[in-house]
C-alpha positions as protocol buffer text, in pm:
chain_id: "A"
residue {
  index: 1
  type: UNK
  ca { x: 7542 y: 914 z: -2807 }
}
residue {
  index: 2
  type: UNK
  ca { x: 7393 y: 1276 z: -2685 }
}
residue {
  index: 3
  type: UNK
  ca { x: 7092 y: 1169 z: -2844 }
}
residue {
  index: 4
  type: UNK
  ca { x: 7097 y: 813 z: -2641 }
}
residue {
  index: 5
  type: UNK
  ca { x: 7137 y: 1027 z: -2277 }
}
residue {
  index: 6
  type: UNK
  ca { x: 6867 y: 1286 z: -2370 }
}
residue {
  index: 7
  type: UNK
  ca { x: 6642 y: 999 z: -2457 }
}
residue {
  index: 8
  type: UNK
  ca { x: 6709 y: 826 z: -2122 }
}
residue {
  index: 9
  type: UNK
  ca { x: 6708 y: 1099 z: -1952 }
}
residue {
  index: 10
  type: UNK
  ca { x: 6366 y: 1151 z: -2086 }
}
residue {
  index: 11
  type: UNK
  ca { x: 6249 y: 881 z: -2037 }
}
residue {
  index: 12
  type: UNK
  ca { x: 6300 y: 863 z: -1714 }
}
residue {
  index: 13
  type: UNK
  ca { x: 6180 y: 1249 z: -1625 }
}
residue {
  index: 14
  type: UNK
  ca { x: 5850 y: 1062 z: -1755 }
}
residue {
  index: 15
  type: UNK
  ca { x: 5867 y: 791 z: -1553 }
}
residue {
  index: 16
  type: UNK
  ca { x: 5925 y: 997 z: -1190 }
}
residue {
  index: 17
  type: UNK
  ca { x: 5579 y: 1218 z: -1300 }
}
residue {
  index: 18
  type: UNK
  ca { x: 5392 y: 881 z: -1384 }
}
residue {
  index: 19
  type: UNK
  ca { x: 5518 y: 730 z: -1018 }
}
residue {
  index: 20
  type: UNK
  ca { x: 5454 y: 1100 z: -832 }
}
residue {
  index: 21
  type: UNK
  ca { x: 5083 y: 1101 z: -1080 }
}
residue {
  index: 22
  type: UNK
  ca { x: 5020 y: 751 z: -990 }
}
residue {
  index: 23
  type: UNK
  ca { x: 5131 y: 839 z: -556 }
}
residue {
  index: 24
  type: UNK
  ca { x: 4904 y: 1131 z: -572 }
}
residue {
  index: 25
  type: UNK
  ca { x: 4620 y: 976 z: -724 }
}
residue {
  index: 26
  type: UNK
  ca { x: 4607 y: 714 z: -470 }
}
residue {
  index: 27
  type: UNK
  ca { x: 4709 y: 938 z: -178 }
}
residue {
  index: 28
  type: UNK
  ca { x: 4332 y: 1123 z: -288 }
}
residue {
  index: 29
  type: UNK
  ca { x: 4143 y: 786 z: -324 }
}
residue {
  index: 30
  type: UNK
  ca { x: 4300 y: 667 z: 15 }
}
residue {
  index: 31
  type: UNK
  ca { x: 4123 y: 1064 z: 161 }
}
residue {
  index: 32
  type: UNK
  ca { x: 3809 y: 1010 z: -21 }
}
residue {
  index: 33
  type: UNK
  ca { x: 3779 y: 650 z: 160 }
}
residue {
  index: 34
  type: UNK
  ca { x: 3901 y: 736 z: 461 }
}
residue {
  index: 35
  type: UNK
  ca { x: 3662 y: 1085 z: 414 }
}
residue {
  index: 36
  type: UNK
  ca { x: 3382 y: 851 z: 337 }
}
residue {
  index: 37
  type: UNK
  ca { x: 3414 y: 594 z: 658 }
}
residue {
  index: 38
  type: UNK
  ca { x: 3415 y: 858 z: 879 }
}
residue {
  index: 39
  type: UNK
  ca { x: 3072 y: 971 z: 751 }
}
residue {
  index: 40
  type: UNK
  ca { x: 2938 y: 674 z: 764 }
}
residue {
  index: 41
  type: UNK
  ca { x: 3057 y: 662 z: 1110 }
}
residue {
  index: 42
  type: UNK
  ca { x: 2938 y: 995 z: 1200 }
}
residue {
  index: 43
  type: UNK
  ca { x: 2599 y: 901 z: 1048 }
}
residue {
  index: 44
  type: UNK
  ca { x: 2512 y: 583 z: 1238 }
}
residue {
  index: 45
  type: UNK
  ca { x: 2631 y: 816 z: 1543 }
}
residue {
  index: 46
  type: UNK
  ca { x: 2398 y: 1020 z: 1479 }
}
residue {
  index: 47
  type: UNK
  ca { x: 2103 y: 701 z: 1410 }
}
residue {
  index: 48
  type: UNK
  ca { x: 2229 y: 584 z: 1734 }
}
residue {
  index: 49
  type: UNK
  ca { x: 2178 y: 879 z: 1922 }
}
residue {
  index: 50
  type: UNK
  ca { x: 1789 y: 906 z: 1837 }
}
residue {
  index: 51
  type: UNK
  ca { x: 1703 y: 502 z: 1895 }
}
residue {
  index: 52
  type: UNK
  ca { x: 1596 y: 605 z: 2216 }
}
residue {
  index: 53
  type: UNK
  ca { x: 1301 y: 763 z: 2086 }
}
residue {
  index: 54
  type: UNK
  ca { x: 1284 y: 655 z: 1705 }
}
residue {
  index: 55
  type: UNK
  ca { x: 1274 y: 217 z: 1684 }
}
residue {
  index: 56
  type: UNK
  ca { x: 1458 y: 126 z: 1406 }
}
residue {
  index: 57
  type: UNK
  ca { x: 1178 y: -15 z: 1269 }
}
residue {
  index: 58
  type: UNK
  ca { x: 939 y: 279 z: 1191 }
}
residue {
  index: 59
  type: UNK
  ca { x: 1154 y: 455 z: 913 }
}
residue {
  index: 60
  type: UNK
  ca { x: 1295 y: 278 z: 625 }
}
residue {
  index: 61
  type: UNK
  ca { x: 1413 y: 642 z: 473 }
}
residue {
  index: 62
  type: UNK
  ca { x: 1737 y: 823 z: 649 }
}
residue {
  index: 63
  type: UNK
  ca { x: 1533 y: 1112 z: 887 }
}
residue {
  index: 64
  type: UNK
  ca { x: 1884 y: 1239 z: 919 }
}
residue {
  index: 65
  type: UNK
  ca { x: 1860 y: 1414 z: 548 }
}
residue {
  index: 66
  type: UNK
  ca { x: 1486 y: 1392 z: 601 }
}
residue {
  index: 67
  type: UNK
  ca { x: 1460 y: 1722 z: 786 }
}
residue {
  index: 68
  type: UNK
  ca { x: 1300 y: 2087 z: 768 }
}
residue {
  index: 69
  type: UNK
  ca { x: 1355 y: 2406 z: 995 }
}
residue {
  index: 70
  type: UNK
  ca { x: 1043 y: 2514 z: 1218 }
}
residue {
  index: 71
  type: UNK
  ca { x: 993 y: 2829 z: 1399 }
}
residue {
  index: 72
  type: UNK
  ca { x: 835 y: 2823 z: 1687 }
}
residue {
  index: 73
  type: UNK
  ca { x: 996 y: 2937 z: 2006 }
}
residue {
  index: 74
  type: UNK
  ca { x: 717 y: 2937 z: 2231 }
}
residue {
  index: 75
  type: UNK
  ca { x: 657 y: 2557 z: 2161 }
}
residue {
  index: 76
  type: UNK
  ca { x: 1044 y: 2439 z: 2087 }
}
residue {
  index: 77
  type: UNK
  ca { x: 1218 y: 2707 z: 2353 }
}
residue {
  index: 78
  type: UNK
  ca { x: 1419 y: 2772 z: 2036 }
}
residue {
  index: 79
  type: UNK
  ca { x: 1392 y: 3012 z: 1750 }
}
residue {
  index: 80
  type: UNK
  ca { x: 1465 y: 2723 z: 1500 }
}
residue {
  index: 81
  type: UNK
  ca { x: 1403 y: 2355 z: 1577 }
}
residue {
  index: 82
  type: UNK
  ca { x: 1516 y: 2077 z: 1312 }
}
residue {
  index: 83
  type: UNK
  ca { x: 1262 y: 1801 z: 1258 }
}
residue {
  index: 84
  type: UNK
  ca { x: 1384 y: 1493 z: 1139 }
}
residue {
  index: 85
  type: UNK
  ca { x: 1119 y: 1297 z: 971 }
}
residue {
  index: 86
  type: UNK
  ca { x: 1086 y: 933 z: 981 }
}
residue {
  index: 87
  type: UNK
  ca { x: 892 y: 713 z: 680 }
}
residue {
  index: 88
  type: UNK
  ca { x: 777 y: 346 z: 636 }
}
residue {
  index: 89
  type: UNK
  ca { x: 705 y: 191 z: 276 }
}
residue {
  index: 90
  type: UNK
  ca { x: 680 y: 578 z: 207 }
}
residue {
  index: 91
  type: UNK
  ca { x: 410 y: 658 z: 474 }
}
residue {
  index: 92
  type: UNK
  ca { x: 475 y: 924 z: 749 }
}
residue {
  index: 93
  type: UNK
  ca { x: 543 y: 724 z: 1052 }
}
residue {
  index: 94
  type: UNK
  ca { x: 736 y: 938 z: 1321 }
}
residue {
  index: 95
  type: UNK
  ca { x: 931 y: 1245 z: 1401 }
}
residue {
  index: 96
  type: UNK
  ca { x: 1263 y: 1351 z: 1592 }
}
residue {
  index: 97
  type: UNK
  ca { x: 1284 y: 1681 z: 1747 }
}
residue {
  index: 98
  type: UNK
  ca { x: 1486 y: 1841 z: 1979 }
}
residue {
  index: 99
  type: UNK
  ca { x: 1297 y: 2104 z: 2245 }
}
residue {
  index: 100
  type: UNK
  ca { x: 1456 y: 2357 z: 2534 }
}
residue {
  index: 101
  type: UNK
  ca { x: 1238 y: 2388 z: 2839 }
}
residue {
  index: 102
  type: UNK
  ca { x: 1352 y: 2703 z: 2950 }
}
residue {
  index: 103
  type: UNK
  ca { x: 1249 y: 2706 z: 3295 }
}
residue {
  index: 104
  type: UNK
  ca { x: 1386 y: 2414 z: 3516 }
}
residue {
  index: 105
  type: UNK
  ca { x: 1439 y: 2503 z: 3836 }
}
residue {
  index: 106
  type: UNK
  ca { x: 1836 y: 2524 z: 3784 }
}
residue {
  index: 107
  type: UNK
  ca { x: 1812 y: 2665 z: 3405 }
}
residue {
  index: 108
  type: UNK
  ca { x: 1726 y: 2568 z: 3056 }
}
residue {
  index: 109
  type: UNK
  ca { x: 1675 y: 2167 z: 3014 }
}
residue {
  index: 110
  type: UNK
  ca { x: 1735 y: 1962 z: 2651 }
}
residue {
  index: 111
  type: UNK
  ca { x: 1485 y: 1725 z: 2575 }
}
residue {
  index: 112
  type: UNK
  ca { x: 1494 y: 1488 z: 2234 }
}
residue {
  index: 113
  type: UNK
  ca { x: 1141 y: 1354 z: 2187 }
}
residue {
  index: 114
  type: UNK
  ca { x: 1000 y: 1100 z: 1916 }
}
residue {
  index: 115
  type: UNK
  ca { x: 659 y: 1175 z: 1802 }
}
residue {
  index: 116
  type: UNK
  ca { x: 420 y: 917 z: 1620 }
}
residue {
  index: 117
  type: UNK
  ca { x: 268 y: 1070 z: 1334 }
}
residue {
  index: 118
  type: UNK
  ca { x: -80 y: 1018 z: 1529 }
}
residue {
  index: 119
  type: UNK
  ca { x: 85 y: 1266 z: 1823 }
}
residue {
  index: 120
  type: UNK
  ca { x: 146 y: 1010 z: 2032 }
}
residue {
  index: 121
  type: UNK
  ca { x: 491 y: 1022 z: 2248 }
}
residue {
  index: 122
  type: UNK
  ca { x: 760 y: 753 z: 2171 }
}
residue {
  index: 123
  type: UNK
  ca { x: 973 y: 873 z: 2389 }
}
residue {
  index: 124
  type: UNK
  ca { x: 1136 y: 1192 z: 2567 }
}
residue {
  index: 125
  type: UNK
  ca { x: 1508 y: 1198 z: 2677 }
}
residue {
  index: 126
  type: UNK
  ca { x: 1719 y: 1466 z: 2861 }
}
residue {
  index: 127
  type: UNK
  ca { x: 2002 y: 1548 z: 2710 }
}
residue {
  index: 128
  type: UNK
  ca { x: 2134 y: 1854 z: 2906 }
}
residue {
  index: 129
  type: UNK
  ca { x: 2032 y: 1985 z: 3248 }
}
residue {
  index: 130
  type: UNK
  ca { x: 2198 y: 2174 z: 3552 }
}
residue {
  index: 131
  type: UNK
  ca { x: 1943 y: 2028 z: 3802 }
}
residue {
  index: 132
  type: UNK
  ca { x: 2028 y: 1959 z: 4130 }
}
residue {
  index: 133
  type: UNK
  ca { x: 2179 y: 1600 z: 4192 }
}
residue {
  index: 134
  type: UNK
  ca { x: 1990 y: 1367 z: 4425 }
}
residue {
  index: 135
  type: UNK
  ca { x: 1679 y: 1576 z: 4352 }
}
residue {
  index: 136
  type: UNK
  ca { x: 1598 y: 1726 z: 3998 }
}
residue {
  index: 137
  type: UNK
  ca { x: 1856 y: 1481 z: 3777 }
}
residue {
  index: 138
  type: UNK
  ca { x: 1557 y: 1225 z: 3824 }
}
residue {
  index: 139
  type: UNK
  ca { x: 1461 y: 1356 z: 3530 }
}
residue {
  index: 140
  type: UNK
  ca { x: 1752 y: 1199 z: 3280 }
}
residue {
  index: 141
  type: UNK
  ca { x: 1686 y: 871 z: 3440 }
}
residue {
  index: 142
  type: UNK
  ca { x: 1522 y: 615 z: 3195 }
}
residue {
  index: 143
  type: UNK
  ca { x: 1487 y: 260 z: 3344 }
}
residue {
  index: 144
  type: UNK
  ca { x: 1175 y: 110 z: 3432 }
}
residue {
  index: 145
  type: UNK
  ca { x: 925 y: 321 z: 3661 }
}
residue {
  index: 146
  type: UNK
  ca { x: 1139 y: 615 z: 3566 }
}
residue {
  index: 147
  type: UNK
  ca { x: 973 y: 968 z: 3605 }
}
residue {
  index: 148
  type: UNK
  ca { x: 1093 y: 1069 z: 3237 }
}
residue {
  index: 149
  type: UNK
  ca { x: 901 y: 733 z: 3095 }
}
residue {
  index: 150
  type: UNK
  ca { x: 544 y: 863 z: 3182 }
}
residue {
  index: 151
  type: UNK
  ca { x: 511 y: 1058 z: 2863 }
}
residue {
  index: 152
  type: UNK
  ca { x: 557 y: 730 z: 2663 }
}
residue {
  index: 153
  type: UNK
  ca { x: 271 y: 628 z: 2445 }
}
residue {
  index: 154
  type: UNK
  ca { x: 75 y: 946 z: 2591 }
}
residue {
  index: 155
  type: UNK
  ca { x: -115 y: 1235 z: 2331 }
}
residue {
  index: 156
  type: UNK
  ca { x: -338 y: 1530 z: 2362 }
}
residue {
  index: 157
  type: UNK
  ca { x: -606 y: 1292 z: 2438 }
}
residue {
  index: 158
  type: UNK
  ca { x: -476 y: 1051 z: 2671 }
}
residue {
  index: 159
  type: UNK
  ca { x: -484 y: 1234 z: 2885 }
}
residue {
  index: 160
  type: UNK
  ca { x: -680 y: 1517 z: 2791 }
}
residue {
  index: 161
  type: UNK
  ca { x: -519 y: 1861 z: 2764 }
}
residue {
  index: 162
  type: UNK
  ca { x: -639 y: 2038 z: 3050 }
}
residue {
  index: 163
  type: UNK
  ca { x: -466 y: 1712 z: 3245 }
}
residue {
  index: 164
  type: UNK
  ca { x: -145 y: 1825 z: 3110 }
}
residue {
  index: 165
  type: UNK
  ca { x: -10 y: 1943 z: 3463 }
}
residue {
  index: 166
  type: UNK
  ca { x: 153 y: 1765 z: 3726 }
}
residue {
  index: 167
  type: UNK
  ca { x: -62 y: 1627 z: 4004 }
}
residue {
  index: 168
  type: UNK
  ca { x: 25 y: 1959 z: 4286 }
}
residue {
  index: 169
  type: UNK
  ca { x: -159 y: 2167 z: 3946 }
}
residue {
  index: 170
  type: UNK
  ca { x: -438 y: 1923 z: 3941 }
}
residue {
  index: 171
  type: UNK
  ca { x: -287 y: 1744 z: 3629 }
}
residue {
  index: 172
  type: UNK
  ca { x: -216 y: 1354 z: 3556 }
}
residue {
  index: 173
  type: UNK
  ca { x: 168 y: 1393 z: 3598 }
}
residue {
  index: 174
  type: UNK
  ca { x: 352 y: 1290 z: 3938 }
}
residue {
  index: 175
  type: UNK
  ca { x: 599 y: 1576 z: 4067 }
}
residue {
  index: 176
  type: UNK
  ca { x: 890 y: 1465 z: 4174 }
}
residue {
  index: 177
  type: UNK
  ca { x: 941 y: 1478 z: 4495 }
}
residue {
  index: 178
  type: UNK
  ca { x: 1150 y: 1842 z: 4531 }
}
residue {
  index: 179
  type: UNK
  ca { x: 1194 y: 1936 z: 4229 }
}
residue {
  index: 180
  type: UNK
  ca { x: 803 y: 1993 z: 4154 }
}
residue {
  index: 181
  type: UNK
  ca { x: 912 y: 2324 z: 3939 }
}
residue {
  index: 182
  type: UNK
  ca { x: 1129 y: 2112 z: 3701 }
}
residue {
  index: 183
  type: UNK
  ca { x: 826 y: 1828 z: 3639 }
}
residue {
  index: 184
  type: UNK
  ca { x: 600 y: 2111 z: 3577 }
}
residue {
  index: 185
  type: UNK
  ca { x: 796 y: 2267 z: 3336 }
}
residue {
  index: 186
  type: UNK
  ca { x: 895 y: 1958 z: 3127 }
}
residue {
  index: 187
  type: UNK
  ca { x: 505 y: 1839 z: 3149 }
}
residue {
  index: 188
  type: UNK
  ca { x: 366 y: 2243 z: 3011 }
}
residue {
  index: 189
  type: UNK
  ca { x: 676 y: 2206 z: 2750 }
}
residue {
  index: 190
  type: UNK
  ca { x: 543 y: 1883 z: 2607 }
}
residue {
  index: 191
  type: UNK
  ca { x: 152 y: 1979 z: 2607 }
}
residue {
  index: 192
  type: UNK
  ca { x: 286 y: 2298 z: 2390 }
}
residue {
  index: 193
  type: UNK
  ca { x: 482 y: 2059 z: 2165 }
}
residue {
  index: 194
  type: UNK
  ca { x: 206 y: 1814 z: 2132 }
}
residue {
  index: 195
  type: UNK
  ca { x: -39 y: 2107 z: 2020 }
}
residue {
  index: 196
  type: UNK
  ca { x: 186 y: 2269 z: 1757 }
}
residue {
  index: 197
  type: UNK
  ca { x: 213 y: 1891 z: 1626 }
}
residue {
  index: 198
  type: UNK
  ca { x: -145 y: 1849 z: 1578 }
}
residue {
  index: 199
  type: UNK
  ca { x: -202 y: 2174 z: 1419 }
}
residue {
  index: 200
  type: UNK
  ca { x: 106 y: 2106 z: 1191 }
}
residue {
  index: 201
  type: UNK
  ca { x: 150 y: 1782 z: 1111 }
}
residue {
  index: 202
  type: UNK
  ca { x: 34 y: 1782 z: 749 }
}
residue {
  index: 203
  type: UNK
  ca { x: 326 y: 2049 z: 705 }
}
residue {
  index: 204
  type: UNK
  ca { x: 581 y: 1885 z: 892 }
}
residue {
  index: 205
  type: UNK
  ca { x: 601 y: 1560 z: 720 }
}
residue {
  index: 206
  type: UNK
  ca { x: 505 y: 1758 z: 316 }
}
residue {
  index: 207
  type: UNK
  ca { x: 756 y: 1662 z: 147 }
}
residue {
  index: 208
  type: UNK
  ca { x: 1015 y: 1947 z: 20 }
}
residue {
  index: 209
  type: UNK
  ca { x: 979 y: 2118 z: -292 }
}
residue {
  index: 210
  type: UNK
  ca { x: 1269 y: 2077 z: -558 }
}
């Protein structure tokens, strides 16, 4: 009979580890899922957040783990500026970058630009600014005839570089109207990005070394 008990007894000590084995193993597949949604979530966040200046359809790779480090802080307003690089059928198509124009009238303003690999602009966004409302904060608007929408589609020849300057500096750029220091110092910004693009390019989209 002792024999009978211990071997129940055992058997069931086995049982309680294979139920608490079996509860932690799927306890750690239900955290790895869960883990792995919110990823994905956080990763078409991020997609989402750079439409505005990279279409969908110029990159068939992910530019989000497509990216290198530069160093340039007289062209980025940053001592290190991530590039995320976009590719189509395995051809450079576009770029992602995020710049600091250091001198807005009100303080230091966050662009996010999209660059064709020919240099041309797809876009420039605001993200950050302390301009002053009803004046300078024209700048984040993006709708049709927006002031922030002239640099779409332009390059370092259209127009040429020394028309890189708002109008009041002789330039192709409208100023907006009281808050001329901010325009000019988004529209010098860009022409410095736009230069360090065409003397970099070929380095910018190389692909790393393992």
């Amino acid at each position: 009979m002792p024999d009978i008990v211990a071997k129940t007894t055992y058997s069931r000590y086995l049982i309680v580890l294979a139920t608490a084995a079996l509860s932690v193993a799927a306890l750690l597949l239900m955290r790895s899922a869960l883990q792995d949604r919110l990823a994905r979530a956080g990763h078409e966040r991020e997609l989402a957040s750079i439409a505005a200046v990279l279409p969908a359809e110029l990159y068939d790779n992910d530019p989000l783990a497509d990216r290198i480090d530069v160093h340039d802080r007289a062209s980025f307003g940053a001592d290190t500026t991530t590039v995320l690089r976009a590719r189509l059928h395995g051809q450079a198509s576009a770029v992602v970058l995020r710049a600091t124009v250091p001198k807005g009238y009100s303080g230091p303003i966050e662009l996010l630009i999209g660059l064709r690999s020919d240099g041309s602009v797809l876009g420039v966004r605001v993200t950050t600014h302390r301009e002053t409302p009803g004046l300078g904060d024209a700048i984040e608007q993006v709708g049709d005839g927006a002031w922030i929408r002239a640099f779409d589609g332009k390059s370092l020849n259209r127009p040429l570089p020394e028309q890189w300057a708002v109008q009041r500096d002789s330039g192709d750029f409208d100023q907006i109207s009281g808050a001329t220091v901010t325009a000019r110092a988004i529209v010098v910004q860009m022409k410095k990005i736009l230069m360090y693009f065409s003397a970099h390019r070929n380095e910018l989209f190389a692909l790393k070394v393992p």
